[in-house]
C-alpha positions in Angstrom: 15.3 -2.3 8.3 11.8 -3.1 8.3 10.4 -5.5 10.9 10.8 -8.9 9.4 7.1 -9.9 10.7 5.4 -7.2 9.1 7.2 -8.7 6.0 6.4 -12.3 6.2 2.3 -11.2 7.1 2.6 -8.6 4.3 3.7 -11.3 1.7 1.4 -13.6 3.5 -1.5 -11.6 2.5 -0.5 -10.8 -1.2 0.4 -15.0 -1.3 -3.3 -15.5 0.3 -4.8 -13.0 -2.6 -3.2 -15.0 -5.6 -4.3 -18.2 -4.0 -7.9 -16.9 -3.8 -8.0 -15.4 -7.1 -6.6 -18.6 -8.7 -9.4 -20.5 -6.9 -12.6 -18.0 -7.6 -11.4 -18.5 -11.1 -10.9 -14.7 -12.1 -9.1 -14.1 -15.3 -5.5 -14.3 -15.0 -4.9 -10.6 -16.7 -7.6 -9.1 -14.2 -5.3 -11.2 -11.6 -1.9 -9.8 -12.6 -3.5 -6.5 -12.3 -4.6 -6.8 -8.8 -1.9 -8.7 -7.4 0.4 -6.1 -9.0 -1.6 -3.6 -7.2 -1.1 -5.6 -3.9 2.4 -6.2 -4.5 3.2 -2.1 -5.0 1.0 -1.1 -1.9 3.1 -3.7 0.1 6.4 -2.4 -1.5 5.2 1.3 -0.4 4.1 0.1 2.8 7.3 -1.3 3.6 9.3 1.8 2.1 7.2 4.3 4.3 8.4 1.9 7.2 11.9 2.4 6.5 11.4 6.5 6.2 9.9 6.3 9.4 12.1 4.6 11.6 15.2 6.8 10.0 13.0 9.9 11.0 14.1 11.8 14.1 12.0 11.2 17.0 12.0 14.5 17.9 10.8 15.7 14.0 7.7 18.3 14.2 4.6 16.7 12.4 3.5 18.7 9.5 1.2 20.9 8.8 -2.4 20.3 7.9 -3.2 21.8 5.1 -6.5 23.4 4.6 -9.4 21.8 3.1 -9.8 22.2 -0.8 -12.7 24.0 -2.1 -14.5 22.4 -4.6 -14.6 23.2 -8.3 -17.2 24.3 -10.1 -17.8 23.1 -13.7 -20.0 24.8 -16.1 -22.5 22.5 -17.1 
């Protein structure tokens, strides 16, 4: 399970966001969208947590993958 103090400061800071939002005055819909930003990046956060401490210690790290060329567009 995911350590309960990164938790609490992770809902902390989303709680601390609203609060600041509702006191700069920003439009509520413009505030639902970030704070549902903030609440999916902590929800992510916290899953990638959990699907690290299940992964083996011992589990090679991937990869890198090569750096992408850029594309050309005609003008």
């Amino acid at each position: 399970m995911a350590d309960a103090d990164r938790i609490a400061i992770l809902s902390n800071r989303v709680d601390a966001l609203a609060r600041a939002l509702r006191a700069a005055g920003v439009d509520p819909r413009a505030s639902e969208r970030l704070l549902g930003a903030a609440a999916a990046a902590t929800m992510d956060a916290l899953a990638l947590d959990l699907i690290l401490a299940e992964a083996p210690p011992d589990a090679p790290a991937a990869e890198p993958r090569p750096a992408e060329q850029p594309v050309r567009l005609a003008a």
